[in-house]
N, C-alpha and C positions, 0 to 999 in steps of 0.2 A: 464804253470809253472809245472815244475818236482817236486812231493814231496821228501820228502832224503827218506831214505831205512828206519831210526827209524820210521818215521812218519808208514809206510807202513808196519812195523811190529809190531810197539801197536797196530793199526786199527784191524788187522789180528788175531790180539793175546784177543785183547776184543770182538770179534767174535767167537771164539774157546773157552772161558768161559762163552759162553751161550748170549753176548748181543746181540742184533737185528742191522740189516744192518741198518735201518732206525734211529735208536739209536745212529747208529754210527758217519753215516754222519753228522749229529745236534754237536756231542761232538765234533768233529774232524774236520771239515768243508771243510769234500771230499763229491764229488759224489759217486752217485750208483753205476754208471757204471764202475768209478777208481778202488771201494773195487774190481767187478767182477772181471775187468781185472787180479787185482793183487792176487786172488782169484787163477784163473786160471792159472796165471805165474807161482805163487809156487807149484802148481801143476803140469804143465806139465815139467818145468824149472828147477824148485826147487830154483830160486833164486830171492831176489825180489825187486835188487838193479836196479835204472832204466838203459834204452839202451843205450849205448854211440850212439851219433849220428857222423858220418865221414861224412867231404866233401868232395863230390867224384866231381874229376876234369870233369868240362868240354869236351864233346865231340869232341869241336873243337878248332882249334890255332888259341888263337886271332889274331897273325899275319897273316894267312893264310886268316884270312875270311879279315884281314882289307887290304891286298894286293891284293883279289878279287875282292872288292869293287874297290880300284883306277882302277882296268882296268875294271871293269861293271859296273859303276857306276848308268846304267839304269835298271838292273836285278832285276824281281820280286822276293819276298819271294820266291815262288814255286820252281822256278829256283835254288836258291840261296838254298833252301831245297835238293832240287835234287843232285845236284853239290856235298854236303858236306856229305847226308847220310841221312839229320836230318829231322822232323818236322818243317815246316813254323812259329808255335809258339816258339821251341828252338831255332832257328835261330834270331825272334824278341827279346828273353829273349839276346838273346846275342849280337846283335847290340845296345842294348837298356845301357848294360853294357860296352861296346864300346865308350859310347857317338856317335855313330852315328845314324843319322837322317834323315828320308827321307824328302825331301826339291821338293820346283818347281825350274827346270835348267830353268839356264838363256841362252837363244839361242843366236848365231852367226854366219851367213850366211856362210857356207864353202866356196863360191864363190863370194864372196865380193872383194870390187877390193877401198882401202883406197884411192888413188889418183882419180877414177873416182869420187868417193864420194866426194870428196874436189872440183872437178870439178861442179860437181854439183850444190854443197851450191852457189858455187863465182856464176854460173850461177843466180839461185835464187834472189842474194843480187840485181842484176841486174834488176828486174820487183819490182813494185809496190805490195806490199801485199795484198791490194784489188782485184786487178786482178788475185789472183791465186786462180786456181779451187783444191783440192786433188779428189782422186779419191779410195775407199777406196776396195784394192787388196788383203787383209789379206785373205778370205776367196777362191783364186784361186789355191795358193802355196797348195796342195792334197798332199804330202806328208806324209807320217803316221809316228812319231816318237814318242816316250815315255818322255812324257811332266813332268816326276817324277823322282828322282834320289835319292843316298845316298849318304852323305860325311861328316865328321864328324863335329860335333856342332860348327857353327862360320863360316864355311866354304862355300864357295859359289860352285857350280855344274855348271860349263860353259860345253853347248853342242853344237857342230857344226851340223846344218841341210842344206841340198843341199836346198838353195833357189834359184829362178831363177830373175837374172836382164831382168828389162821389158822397160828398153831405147834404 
């Protein structure tokens, strides 16, 4: 909390007639360190009313970074730092202001084939459930893809990965 400029000039003024800083802060109920600064303000300043503070815009276009995102939607910070100029941290403060959020993509076979798939199940419905072995291939598909993505809060992140059919 800002004190007003009266506060900051009795404080200043019952110091210049002799009272003690320690005196001060008890009556007044600043700190030490406020009297010095404002000590020193008027001093070097001369004035001892506080700083206006300005918000200073944003580095970057929201629109710009949230149109980078739909088309990278797998881009690291670092990346995403590079790209725009900024810090990995300003970059989070501002997706963060975005509402977006980095989420796990939900994968979809680039090579996926819906009617074999369909051919498939009818085959299936065909044997007995007992009789079926799986065989479990998850771990052959070596492909490297980025299992992480961004897209704004609510929204799901679908990614296509080249999997391979093994019928």
């Amino acid at each position: 909390m800002s004190h007003t400029t009266e506060i900051r000039e009795r404080v200043l003024a019952y110091i210049e007639e002799g009272g003690l800083i320690k005196t001060a802060c008890q009556l007044f109920g600043v700190s030490r360190s406020s009297i010095q600064r404002w000590r020193l303000r008027k001093a070097v300043v001369g004035i001892l009313s506080p700083v206006e503070r300005i918000n200073v815009p944003y580095k970057i276009d929201d629109e710009a970074l949230r149109r980078y995102i739909e088309t990278h939607p797998d881009a690291h910070l670092n990346e995403l730092a590079r790209h725009f100029g900024l810090t990995p941290s300003g970059i989070w403060r501002a997706l963060k202001c975005l509402k977006i959020t980095r989420k796990k993509k939900s994968t979809l076979y680039a090579d996926r084939d819906e009617q074999k798939r369909q051919n498939y199940l009818a085959q299936l419905a065909n044997h007995l459930p007992e009789k079926l072995v799986y065989i479990d291939e998850s771990g052959i598909d070596t492909f490297i893809a980025r299992d992480y993505g961004w897209s704004c809060r609510g929204k799901k992140i679908l990614a296509e990965v080249s999997g391979r059919c093994y019928v």
